[in-house]
DRENPA-3360 file (N, C-alpha, C; in nm, 2 decimals, always signed):
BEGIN
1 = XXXXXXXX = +4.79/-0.73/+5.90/+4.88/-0.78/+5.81/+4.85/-0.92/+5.77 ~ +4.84/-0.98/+5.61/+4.84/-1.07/+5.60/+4.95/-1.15/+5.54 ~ +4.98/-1.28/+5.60/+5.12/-1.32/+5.59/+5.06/-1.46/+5.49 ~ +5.10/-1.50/+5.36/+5.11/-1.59/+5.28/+5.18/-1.66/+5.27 ~ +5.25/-1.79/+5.28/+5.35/-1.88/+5.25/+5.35/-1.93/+5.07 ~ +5.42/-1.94/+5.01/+5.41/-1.98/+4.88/+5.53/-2.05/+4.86 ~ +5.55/-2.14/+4.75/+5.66/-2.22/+4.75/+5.72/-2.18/+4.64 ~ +5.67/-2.10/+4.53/+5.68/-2.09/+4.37/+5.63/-1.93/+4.37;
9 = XXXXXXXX = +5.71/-1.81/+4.32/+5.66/-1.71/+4.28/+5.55/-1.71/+4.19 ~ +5.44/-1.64/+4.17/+5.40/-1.60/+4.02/+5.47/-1.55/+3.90 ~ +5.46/-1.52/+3.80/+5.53/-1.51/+3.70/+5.50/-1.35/+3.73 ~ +5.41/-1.30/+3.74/+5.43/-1.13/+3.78/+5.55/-1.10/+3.86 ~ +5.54/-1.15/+3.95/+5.60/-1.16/+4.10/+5.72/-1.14/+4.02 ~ +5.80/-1.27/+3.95/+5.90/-1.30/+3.88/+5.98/-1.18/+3.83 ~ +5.90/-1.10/+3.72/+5.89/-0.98/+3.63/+5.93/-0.87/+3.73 ~ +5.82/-0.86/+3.84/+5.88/-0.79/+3.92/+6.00/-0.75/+3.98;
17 = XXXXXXXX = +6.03/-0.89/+4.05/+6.12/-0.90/+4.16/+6.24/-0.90/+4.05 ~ +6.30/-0.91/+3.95/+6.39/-0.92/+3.87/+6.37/-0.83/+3.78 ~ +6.29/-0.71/+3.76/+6.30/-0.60/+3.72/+6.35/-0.47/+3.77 ~ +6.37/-0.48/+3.93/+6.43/-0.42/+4.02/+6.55/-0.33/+3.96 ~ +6.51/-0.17/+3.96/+6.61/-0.13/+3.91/+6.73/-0.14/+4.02 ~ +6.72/-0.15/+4.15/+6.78/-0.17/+4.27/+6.89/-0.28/+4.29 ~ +6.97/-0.25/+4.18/+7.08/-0.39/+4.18/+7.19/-0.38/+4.26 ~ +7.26/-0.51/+4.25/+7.37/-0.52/+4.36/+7.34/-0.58/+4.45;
25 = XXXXXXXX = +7.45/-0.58/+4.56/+7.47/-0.71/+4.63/+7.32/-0.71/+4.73 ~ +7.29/-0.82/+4.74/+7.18/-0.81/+4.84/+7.18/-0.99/+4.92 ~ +7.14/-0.97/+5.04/+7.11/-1.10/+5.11/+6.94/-1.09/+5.10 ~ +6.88/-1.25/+5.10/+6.79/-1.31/+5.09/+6.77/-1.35/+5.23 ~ +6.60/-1.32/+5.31/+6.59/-1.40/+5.39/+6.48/-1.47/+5.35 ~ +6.51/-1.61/+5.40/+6.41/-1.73/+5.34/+6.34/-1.80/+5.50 ~ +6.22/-1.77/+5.53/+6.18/-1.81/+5.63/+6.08/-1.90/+5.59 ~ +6.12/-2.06/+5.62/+6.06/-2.18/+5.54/+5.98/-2.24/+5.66;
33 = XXXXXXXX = +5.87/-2.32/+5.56/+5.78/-2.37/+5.62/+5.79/-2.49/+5.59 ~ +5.80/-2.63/+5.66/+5.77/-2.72/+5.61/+5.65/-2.87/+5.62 ~ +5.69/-2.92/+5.46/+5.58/-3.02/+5.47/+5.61/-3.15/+5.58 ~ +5.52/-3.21/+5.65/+5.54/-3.33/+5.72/+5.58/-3.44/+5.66 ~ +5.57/-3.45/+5.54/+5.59/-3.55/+5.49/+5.60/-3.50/+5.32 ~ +5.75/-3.53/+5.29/+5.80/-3.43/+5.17/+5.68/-3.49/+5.04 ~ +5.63/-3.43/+4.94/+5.56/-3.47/+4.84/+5.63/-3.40/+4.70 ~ +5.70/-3.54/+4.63/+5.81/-3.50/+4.52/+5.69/-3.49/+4.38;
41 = XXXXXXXX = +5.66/-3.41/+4.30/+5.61/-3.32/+4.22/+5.59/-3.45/+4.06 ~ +5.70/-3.55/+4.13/+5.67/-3.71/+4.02/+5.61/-3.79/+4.06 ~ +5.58/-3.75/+4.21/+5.46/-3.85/+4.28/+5.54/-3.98/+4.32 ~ +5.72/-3.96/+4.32/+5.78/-4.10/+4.36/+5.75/-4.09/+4.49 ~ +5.73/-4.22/+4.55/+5.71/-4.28/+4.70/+5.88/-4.23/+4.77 ~ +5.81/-4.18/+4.88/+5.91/-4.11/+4.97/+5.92/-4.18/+5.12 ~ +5.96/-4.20/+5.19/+5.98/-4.17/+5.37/+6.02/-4.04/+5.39 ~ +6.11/-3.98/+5.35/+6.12/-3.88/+5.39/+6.05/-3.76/+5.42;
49 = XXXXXXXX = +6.06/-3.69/+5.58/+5.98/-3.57/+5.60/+6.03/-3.40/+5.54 ~ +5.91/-3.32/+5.50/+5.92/-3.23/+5.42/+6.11/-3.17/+5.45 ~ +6.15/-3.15/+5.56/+6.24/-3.12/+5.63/+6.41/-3.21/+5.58 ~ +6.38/-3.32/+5.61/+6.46/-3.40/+5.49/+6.50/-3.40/+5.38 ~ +6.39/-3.35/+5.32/+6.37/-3.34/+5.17/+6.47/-3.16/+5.08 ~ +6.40/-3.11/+5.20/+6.48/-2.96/+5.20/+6.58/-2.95/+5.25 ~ +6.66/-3.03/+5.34/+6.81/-3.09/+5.38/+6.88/-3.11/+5.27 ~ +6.85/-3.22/+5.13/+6.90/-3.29/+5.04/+6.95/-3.12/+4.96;
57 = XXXXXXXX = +6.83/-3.08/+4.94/+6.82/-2.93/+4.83/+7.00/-2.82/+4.94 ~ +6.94/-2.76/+5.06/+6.99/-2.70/+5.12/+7.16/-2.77/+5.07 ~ +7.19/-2.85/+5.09/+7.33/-2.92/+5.11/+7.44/-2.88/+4.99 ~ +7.31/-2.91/+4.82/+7.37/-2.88/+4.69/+7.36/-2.73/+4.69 ~ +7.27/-2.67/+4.72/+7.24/-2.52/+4.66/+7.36/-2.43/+4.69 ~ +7.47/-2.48/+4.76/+7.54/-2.36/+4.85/+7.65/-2.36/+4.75 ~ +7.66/-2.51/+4.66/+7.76/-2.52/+4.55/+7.73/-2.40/+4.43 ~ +7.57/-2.39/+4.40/+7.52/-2.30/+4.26/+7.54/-2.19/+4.36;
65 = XXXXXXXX = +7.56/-2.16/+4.48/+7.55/-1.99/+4.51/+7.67/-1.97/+4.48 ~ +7.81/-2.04/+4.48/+7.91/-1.99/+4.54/+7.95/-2.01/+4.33 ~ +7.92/-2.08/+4.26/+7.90/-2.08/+4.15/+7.89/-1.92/+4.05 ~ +7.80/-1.88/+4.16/+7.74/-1.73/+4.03/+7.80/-1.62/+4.18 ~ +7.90/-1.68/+4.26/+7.98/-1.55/+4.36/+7.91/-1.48/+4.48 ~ +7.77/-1.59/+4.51/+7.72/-1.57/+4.63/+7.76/-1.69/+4.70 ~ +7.67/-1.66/+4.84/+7.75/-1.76/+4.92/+7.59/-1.79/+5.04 ~ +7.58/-1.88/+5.10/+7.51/-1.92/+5.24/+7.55/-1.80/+5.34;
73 = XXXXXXXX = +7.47/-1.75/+5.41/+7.50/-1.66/+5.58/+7.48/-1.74/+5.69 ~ +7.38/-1.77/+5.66/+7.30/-1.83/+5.83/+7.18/-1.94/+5.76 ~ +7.17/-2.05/+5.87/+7.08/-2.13/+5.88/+7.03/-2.19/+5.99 ~ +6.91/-2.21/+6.03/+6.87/-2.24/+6.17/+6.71/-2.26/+6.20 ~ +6.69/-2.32/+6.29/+6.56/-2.35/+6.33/+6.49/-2.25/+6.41 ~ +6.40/-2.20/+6.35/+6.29/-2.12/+6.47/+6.28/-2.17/+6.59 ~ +6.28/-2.12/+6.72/+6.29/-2.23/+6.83/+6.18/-2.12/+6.93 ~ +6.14/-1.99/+6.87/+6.04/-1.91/+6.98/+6.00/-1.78/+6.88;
81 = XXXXXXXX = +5.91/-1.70/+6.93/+5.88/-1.58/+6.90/+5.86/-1.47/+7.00 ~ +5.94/-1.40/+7.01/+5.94/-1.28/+7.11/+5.85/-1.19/+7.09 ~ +5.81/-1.14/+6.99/+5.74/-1.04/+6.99/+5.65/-1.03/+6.85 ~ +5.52/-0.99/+6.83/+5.45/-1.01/+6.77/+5.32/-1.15/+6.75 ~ +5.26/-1.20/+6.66/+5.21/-1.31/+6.68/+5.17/-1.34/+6.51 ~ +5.15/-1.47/+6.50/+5.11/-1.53/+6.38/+5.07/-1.64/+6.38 ~ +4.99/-1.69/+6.31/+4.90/-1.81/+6.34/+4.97/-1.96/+6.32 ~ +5.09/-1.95/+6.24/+5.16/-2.04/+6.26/+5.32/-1.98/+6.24;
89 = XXXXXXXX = +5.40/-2.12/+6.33/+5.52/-2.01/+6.31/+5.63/-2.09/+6.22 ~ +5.75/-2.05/+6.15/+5.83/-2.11/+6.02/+5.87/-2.22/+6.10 ~ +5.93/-2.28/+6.02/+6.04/-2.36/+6.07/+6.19/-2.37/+6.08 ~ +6.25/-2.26/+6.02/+6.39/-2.26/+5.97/+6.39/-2.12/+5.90 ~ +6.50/-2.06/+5.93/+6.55/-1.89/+5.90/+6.67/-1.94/+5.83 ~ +6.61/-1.89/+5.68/+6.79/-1.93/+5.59/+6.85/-1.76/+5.50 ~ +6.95/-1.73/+5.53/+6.97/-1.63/+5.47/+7.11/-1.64/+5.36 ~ +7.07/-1.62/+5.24/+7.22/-1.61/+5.11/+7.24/-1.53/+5.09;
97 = XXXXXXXX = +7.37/-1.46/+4.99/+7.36/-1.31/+4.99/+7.40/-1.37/+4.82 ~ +7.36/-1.28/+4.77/+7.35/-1.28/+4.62/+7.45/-1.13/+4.56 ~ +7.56/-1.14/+4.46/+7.55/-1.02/+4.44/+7.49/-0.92/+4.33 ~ +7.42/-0.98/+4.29/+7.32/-0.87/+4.24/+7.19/-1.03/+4.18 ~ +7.09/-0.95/+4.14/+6.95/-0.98/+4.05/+7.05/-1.06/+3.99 ~ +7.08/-1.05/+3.89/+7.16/-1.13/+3.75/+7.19/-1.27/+3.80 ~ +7.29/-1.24/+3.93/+7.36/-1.40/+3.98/+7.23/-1.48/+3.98 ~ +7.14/-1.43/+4.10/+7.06/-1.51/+4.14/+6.95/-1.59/+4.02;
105 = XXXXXXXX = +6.93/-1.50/+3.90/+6.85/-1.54/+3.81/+6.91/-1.63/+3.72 ~ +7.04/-1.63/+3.70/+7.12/-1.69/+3.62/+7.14/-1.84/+3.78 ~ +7.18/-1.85/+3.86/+7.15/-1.99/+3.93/+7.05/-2.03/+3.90 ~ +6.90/-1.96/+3.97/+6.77/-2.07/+3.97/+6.76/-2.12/+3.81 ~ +6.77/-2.07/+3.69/+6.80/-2.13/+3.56/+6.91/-2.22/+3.52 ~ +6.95/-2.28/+3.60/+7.09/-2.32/+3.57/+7.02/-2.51/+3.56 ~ +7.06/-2.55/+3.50/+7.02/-2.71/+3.48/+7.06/-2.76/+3.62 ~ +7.19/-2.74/+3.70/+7.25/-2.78/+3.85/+7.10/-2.71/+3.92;
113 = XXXXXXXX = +7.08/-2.63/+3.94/+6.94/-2.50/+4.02/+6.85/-2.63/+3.99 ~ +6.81/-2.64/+3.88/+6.67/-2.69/+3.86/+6.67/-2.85/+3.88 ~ +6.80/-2.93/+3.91/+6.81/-3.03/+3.95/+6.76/-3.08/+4.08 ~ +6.84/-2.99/+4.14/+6.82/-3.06/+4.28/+6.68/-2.95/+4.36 ~ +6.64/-2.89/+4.27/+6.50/-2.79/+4.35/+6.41/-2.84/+4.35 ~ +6.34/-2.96/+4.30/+6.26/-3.06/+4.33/+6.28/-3.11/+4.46 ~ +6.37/-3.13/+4.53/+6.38/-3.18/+4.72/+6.30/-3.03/+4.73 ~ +6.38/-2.89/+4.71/+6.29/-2.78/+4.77/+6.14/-2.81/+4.77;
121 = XXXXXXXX = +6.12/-2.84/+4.67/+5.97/-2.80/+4.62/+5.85/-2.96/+4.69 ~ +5.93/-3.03/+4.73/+5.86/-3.17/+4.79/+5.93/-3.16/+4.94 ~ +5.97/-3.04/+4.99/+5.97/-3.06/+5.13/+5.91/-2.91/+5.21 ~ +5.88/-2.81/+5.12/+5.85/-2.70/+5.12/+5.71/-2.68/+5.14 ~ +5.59/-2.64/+5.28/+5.47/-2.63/+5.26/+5.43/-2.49/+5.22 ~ +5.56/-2.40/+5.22/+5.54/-2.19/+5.19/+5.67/-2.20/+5.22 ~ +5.71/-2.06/+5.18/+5.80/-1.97/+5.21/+5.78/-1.81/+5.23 ~ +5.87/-1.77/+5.29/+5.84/-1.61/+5.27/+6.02/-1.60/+5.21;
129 = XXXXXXXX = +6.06/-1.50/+5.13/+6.18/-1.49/+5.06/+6.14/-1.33/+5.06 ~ +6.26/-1.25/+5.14/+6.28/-1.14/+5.19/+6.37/-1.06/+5.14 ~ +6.43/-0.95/+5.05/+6.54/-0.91/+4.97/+6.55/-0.80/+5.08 ~ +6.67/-0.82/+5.11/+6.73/-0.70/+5.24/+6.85/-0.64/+5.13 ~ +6.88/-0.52/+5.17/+6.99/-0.43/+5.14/+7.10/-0.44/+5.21 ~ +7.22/-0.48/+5.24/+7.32/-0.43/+5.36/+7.35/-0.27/+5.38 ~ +7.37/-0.26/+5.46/+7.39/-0.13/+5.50/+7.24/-0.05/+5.55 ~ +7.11/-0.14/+5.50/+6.97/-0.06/+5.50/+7.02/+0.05/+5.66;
137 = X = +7.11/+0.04/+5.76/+7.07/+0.15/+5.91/+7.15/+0.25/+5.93;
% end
């Protein structure tokens, strides 16, 4: 299995993942990787580490979820791995639940979304972003 971190879908990806005839409520799992030292995409001078930077993002984003009728689940730091192996391991397990494609697409477009996603994207070295079903058992 090959495991990719990315920060930014492709525009396929995009088409894809939002073409999904499979709509309705769904949670997001976001298992984030971060940069050591956040790098803001304007090249302003920082102290701040990647982790910081996605602190600043994390804090506003829960306002645009609860905006379009999602909400934050869980957030936390990776602290082990029980089973399996990978060459490197996340740093943080973040899960929102969305209720459908539409909400979510209608936030990340939202001028508030695209404001404060710049901390994401200067503290972010990959992600993996996971679309779970409730009820999948």
């Amino acid at each position: 299995m090959q495991i990719v971190n990315q920060v930014n879908p492709s525009s396929e990806r995009i088409r894809q993942f939002f073409g999904d005839e499979d709509d309705g409520p769904f949670v997001m799992v976001n298992l984030l990787k971060f940069k050591d030292k956040a790098e803001y995409p304007d090249g302003r001078e920082t102290d701040l580490s990647g982790a910081k930077a996605y602190a600043i993002y994390a804090a506003s984003v829960t306002t645009c979820l609860e905006r379009v009728g999602g909400r934050p689940r869980y957030g936390g730091a990776v602290t082990g791995l029980m089973l399996g192996e990978i060459e490197e391991q996340w740093d943080m397990v973040a899960l929102a639940e969305y209720p459908s494609l539409k909400a979510m697409q209608t936030m990340i477009m939202s001028p508030e979304y695209q404001e404060i996603a710049v901390h994401r994207v200067a503290g972010l070295k990959g992600q993996l972003n996971i679309k779970t079903k409730p009820g999948g058992l």
